[in-house]
C-alpha positions in Angstrom: -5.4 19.4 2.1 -7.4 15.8 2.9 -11.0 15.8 3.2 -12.2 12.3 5.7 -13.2 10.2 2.8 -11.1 7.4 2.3 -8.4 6.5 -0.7 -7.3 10.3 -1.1 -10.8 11.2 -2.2 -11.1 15.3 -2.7 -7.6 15.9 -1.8 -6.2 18.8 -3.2 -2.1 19.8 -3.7 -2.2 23.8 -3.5 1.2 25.1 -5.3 0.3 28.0 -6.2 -2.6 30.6 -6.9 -4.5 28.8 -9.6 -4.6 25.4 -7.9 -5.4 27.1 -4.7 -8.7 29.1 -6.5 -9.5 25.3 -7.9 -9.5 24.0 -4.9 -12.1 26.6 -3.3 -14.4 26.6 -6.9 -14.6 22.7 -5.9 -14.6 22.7 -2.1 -17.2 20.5 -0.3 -18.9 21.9 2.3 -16.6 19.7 5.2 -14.2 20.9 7.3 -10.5 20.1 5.9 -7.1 20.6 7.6 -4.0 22.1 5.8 -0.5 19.8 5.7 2.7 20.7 4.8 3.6 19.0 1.7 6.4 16.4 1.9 8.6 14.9 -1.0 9.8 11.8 -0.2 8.8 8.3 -0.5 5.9 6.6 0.8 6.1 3.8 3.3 4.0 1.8 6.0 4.8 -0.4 9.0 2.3 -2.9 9.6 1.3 -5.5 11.9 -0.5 -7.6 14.4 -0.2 -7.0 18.6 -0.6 -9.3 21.3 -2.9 -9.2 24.0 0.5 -7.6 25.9 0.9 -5.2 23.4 3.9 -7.0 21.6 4.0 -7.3 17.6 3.6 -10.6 17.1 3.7 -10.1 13.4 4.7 -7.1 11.2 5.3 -5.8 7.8 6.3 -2.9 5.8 4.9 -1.7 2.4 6.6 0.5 -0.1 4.6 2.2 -2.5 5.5 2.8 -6.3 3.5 6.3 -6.1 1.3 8.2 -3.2 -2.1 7.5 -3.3 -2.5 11.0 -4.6 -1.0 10.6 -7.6 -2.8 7.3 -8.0 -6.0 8.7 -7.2 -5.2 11.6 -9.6 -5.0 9.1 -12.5 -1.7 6.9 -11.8 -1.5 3.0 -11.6 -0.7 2.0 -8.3 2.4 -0.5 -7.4 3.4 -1.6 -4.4 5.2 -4.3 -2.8 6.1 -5.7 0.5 9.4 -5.6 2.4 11.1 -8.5 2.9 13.8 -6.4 5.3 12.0 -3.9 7.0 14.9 -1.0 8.1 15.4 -0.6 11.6 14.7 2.3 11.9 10.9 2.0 10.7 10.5 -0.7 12.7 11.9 1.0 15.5 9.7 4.2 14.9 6.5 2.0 14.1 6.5 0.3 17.4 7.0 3.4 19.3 3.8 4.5 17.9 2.0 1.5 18.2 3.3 1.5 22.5 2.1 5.2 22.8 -1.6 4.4 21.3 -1.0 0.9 23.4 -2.5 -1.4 20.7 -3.6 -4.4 21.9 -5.5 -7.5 19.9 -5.7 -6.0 16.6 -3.6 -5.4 13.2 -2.3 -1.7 12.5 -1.3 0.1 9.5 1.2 2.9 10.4 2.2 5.4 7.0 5.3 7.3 7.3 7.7 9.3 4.4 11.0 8.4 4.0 12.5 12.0 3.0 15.4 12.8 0.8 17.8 12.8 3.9 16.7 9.2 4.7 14.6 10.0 8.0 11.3 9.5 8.4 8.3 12.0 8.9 4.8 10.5 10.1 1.3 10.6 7.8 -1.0 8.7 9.6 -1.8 6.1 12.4 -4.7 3.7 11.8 -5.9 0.9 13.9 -6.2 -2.0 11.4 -5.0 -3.8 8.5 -4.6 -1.9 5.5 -6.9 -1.6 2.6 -7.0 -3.7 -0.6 -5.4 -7.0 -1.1 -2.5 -6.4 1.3 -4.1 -8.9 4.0 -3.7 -11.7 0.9 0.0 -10.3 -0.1 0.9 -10.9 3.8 -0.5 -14.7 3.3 1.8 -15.3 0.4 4.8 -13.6 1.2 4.7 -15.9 4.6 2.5 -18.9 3.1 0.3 -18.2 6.6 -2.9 -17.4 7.2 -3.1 -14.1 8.7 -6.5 -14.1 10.2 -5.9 -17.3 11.8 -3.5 -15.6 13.8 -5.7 -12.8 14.8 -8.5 -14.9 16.0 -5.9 -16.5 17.7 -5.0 -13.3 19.6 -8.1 -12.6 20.3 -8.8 -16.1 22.1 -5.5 -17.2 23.1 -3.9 -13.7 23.6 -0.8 -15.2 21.2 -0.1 -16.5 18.2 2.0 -19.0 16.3 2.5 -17.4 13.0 5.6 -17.5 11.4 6.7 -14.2 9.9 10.3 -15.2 7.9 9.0 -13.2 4.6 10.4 -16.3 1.9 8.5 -14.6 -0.8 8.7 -11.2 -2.2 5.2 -10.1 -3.4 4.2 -7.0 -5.5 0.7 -5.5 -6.1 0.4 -4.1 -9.7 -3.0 -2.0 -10.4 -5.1 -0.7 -13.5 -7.9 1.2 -14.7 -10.7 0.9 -17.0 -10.1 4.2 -18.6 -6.6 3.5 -19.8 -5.7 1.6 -23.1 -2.7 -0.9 -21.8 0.2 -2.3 -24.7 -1.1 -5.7 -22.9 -4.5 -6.8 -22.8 -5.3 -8.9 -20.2 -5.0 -12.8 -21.4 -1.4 -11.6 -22.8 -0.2 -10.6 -19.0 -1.7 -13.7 -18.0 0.2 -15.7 -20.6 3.4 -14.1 -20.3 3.9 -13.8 -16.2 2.3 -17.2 -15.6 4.8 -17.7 -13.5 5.0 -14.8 -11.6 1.3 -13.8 -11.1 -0.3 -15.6 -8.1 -3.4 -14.4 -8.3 -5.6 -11.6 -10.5 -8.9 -9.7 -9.2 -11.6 -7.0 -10.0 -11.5 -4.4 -7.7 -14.2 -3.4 -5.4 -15.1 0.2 -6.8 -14.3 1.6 -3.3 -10.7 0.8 -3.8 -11.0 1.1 -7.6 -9.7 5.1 -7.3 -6.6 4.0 -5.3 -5.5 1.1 -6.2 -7.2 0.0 -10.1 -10.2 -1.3 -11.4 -8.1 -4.6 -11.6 -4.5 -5.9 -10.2 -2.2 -8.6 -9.9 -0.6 -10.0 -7.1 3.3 -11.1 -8.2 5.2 -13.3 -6.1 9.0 -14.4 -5.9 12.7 -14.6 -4.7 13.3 -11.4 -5.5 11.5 -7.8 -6.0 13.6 -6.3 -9.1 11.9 -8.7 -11.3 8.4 -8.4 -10.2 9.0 -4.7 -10.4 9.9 -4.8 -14.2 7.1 -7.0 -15.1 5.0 -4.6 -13.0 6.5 -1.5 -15.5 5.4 -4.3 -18.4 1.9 -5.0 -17.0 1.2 -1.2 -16.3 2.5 0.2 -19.7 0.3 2.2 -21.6 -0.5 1.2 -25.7 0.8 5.1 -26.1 3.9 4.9 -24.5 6.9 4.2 -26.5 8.4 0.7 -26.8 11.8 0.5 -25.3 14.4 -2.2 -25.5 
């Protein structure tokens, strides 16, 4: 169940009797719709369209967690494609044609289920939230609003969209005592962390009070310094 405020805000997973009596002790007074749940992973094409409705510039997130869970209390990863799969690319412009987007970004979010198809979550007609604007800039060393205002005055752009860089978001949260402080991460994946940021407290919920943006050749290692960055002082130390 999803209420209309933003980041996953009063969203409630019913699985049985006593979560279901939670929800309606705790119920705003707002209408909410029921969804089925879906297990699989979380995913996103994204993009920019011409003044023809072409995608002059895409991208594809994949998200270490759902917002949910994130929302719930998890630290949020997530990193950028440097591949998108045909088949999400395939799916996300078919949406994109039937809304026929023109002159703007979009941020399409899809599951990718345990038998590898993909189920829909939501359509929305801009860039997505957070830093992701600023992971899109260094994954292509471009500028992306460049290239918007240039759709919007030109009708096309000249971005180039050849992904060099792999770039991961890592995320955490003022409540939680981390095995690294701060100036340590900083120290130890200088050479991966491109840039580091307070959070605006609207995005705080969903994505961390604070983050780092990692950049690379490759994802697998930004991914284990993620684990690194994100570990909590209780969890055990592992070799």
């Amino acid at each position: 169940m999803r209420s209309s405020t933003v980041g996953a805000a009063k969203t409630y997973r019913i699985d049985d009797s006593a979560t279901l009596a939670g929800y309606l002790s705790d119920r705003p007074s707002v209408d909410y719709i029921v969804e089925e749940f879906l297990a699989g992973d979380l995913c996103s094409y994204d993009g920019l369209l011409d003044r023809e409705g072409r995608v002059v510039f895409d991208a594809s997130i994949t998200y270490g967690m759902s917002v949910l869970d994130a929302v719930s209390g998890g630290d949020m990863m997530y990193w950028l494609e440097r591949e998108i799969p045909e088949d999400l690319v395939a799916l996300g412009r078919r949406v994109a044609a039937a809304f026929d987007v023109r002159e703007r970004p979009f941020h399409f979010e899809f599951f990718r289920l345990p038998d590898g198809s993909l189920a829909a979550l939501e359509v929305n007609m801009r860039q997505p939230g957070g830093l992701t604007v600023d992971m899109w800039n260094y994954a292509n060393d471009a500028d992306f609003y460049r290239a918007w205002a240039q759709v919007v005055v030109h009708g096309k752009t000249d971005i180039v969209n050849e992904r060099p860089h792999a770039v991961l978001w890592a995320g955490r949260k003022r409540e939680r005592t981390y095995r690294l402080a701060h100036e340590e991460v900083m120290v130890r994946f200088r050479d991966l962390i491109i840039h580091h940021e307070r959070v605006q407290d609207v995005f705080a919920a969903a994505i961390g009070n604070e983050g780092y943006i990692l950049r690379g050749p490759e994802i697998e290692p930004l991914r284990a310094a993620a684990l690194e960055i994100q570990a909590t002082a209780a969890e055990p130390v592992t070799d």
